[in-house]
N, C-alpha and C positions, 0 to 999 in steps of 0.2 A: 361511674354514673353515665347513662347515657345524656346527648345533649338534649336540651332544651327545645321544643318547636315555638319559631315565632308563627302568630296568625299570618295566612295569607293575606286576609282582609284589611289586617289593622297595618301593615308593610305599603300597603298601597295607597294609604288615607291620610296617614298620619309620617310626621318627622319629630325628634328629639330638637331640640336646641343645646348651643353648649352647656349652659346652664342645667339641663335637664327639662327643662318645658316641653309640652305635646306642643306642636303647629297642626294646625288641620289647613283644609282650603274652604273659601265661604261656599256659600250655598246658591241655587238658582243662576248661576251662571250656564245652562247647559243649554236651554230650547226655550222658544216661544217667548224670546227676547224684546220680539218687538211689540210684544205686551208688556213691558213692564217698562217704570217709569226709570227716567236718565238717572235719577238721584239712587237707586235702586242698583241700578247694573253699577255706579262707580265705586257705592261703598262697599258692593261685595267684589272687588279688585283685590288682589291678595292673600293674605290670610291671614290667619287668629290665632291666637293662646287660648287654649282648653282653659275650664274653668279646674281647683282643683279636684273637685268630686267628679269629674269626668276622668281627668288626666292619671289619678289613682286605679283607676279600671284600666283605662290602652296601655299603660305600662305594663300591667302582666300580660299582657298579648304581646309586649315587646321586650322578653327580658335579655336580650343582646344589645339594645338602641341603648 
């Protein structure tokens, strides 16, 4: 059987946890920062656990993670 392709897309966006969880990164952190309010830029610091009905889809974009 030939291998698997992962997405390029979803390699770039997305990380497994050990458990198996997606992590994404938040959102609106990129431009035009200093429109938006402080409360705003801190809680998108970091990143997030996919919900499951998301994390069910990026996983076959990632079937080596």
């Amino acid at each position: 059987m030939p291998k698997m392709k992962t997405k390029a897309s979803a390699k770039k966006r997305f990380s497994l946890t050990a458990k198996g969880k997606v992590r994404r990164n938040v959102a609106n952190k990129r431009h035009l920062l200093t429109a938006k309010p402080t409360k705003m830029k801190r809680q998108a610091r970091g990143t997030e656990i996919l919900c499951d009905a998301d994390a069910r889809i990026v996983k076959k974009f990632l079937p080596y993670g």
